[in-house]
N, C-alpha and C positions, 0 to 999 in steps of 0.2 A: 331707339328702335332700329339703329342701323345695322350693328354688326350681327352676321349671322354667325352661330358657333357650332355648327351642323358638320358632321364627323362621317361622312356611314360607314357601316359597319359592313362587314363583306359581302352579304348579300342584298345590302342594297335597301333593303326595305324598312327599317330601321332608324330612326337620328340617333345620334349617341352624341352626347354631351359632356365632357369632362370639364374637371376643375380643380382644381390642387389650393388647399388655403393650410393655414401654417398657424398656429394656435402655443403659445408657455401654457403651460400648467403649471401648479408646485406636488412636490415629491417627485419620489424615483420613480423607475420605467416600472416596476411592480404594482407599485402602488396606484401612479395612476392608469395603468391599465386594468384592474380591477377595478376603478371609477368609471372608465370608459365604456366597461362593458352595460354596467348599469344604467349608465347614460342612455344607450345604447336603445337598450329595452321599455326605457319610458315612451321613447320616440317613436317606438314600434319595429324597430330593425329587429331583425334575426340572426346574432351573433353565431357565426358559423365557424368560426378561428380566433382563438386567442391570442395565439404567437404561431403565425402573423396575423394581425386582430383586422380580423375580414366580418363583415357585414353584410345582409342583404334587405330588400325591403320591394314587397310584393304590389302593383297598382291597389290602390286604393278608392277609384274611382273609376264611372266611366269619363269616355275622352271629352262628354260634353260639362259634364260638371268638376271634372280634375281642373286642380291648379301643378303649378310647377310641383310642387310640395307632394302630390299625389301620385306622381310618374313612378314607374320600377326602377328600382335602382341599386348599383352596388357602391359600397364603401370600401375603401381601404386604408388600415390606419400606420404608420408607421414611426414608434417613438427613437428617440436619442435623446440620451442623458445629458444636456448643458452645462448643469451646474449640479454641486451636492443638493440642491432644494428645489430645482426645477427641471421641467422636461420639455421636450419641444414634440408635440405632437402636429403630424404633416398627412390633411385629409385629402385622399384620393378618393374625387367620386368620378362614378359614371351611371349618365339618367338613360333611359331612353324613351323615345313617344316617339307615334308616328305625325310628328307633324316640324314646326320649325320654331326652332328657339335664339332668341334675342339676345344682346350682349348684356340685357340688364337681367337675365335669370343669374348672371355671375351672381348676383346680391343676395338674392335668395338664397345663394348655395353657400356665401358668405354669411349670414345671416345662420344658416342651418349649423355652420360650424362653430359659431357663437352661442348658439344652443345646448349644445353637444359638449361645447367646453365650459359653460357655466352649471349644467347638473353636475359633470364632474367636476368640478371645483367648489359646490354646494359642500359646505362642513353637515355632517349629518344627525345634527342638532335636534332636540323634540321642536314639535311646532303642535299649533291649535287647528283643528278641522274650522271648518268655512262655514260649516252649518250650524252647529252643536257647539262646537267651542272645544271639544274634548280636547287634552293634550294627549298628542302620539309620537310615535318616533318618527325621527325625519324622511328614512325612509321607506314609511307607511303609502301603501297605495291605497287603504280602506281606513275608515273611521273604527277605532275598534268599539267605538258606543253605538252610531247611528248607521253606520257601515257604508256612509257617502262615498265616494271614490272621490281619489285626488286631495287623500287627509292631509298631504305637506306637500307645502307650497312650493311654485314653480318660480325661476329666476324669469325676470323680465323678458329676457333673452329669447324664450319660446313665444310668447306675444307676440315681438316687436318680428319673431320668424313670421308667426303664420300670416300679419297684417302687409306684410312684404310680398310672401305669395299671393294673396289674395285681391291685393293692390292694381299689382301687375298683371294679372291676371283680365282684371278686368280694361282695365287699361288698353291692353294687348285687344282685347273683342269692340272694344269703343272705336280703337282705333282702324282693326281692319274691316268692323261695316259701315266707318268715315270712308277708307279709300273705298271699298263696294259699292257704296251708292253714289260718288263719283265715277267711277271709271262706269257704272251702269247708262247715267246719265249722258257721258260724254261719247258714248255707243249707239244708246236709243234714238236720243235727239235727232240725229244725223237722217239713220234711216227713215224714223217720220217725216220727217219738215221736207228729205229731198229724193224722197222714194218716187220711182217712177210707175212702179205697177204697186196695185192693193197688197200684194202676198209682200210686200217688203213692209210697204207701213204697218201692216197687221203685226209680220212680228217683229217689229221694235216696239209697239205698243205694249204686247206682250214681255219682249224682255224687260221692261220699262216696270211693267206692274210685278213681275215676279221678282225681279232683282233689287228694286227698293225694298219691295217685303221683306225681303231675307234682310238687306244691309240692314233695315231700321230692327229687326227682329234682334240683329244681334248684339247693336248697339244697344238696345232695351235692355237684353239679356248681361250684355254687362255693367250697365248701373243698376241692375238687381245683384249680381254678384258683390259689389263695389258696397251699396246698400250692405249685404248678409257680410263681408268684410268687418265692418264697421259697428255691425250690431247684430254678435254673433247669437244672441237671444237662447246661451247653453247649449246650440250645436257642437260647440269646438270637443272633437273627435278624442277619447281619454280624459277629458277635462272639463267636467261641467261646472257652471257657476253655482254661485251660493244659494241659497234660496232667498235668503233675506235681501241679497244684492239687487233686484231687480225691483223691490219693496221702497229699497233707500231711494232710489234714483225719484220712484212718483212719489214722493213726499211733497209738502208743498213747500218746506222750505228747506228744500235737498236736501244731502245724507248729510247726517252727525256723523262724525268724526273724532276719533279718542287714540290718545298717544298710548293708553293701556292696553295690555293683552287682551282678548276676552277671555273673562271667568271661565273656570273647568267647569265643565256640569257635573252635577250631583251625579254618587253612582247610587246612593236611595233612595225614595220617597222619601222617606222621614229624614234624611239629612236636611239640619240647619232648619226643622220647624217650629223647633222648640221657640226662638225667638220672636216667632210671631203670635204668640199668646198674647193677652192682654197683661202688663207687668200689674203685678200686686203692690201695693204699699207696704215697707218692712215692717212684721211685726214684732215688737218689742214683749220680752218673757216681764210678768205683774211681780214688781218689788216691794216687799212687802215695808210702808212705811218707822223707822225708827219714832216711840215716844220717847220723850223725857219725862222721869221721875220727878215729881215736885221735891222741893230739900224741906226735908220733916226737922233738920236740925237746928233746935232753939237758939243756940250760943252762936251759930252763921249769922241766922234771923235777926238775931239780938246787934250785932257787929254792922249790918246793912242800916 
């Protein structure tokens, strides 16, 4: 919680936050800046420059429910070719919000570019939807059966971002209505216990009952955030959970678990029902019995 990284901007009103993280990819500068942009657009940026591959991204929230993740902000991306099979992509951002940010939002912004570098580095393979099962191309944003959003799957990377921001997030609010309802305490006390006229004891009383309320308010308010963190119950923003997922968890003896894909869904009714008939016993076509001829021949006869 120590260092501040508080920048302002010319007129002042403003924090602006920078960060520079540095990220290999494989492939040329073409190639992965074409991945990059894609990347890009899952995450919700607004690719406004390709060369030079500039980004923007509009608040996403108000200031009481934003995390770091939700501030405006710009990106700028700038690649150099390493090697024949790799690129060195070098992320310039800049947040802004009006309030103060901490040396641990580096993480987050580190974190984001972890993100950013794992869609783009996602081979774009088919994958199964979460609901249905259908296979789709990887980079499906719709079930093309059941029309879920979010049909191929996300690298970890985006997770372990949002639970970072959201983390810290609350963390940040825990912590500054800890020091609030200290420094309130170490104010109030004073002028009650050694006020000499009513109108002082009155209001420290008063600061006393409104200023704990806020600090305990806010701490409340971020182990609810911390809480919604942790058990984002299909809130998380372009990404909602499976339907089944929330199923497996209240099972009574937790979720099954299979190293197999799940099966494609039928695209008919009738596909594959023929096998649930009742199987018949094979019938055999009626052969008609061979007789033998008695031997009418006397001189056989006669020889036996």
């Amino acid at each position: 919680m120590a260092d501040f990284l508080s920048a302002m901007n010319s007129d002042g009103s403003l924090t602006v936050v920078e960060h520079v993280a540095r990220r290999v990819l494989p492939g040329d500068i073409e190639a992965v800046r074409g991945r990059l942009v894609h990347a890009l657009e899952r995450l919700g940026y607004e690719v406004v420059s390709e060369n030079p591959l500039q980004a923007r991204r509009a608040a996403r929230k108000n200031a009481v429910r934003a995390d770091f993740l939700d501030y405006p902000r710009k990106l700028s991306v700038s690649l150099r070719q390493s090697s024949a099979a790799a690129t060195v992509a070098t992320f310039d951002f800049a947040v802004k919000h009006s309030g103060c940010a901490f040396g641990g939002d580096k993480k987050t912004l580190e974190r984001e570019a972890d993100a950013v570098a794992a869609l783009a580095a996602a081979p774009p393979a088919s994958s199964f939807c979460r609901v249905c099962g259908t296979e789709n191309a990887g980079d499906a944003r719709f079930c093309r059966l059941c029309g879920a959003p979010g049909a191929a799957g996300e690298p970890a990377e985006v997770e372990v971002m949002r639970l970072t921001a959201g983390s810290r997030a609350a963390l940040q609010e825990i912590f500054m209505g800890l020091l609030t309802a200290v420094f309130v305490l170490a104010v109030s006390i004073p002028m009650i216990v050694f006020a000499t006229k009513p109108k002082t004891a009155d209001a420290g009383t008063w600061l006393l009952a409104v200023g704990q309320l806020f600090a305990w308010w806010m701490m409340l308010y971020g182990l609810l955030r911390l809480y919604r963190t942790v058990n984002p119950k299909g809130e998380r923003e372009g990404r909602p959970r499976a339907a089944g997922a929330a199923g497996a968890l209240d099972a009574p003896h937790g979720p099954e678990t299979s190293a197999l894909p799940p099966a494609p869904a039928r695209v008919s009714v009738t596909e594959g029902t023929t096998e649930l008939l009742t199987p018949s016993p094979p019938r055999r076509e009626p052969v008609a019995a061979r007789r033998e001829r008695p031997d009418t021949n006397p001189f056989e006869s006669s020889r036996r």
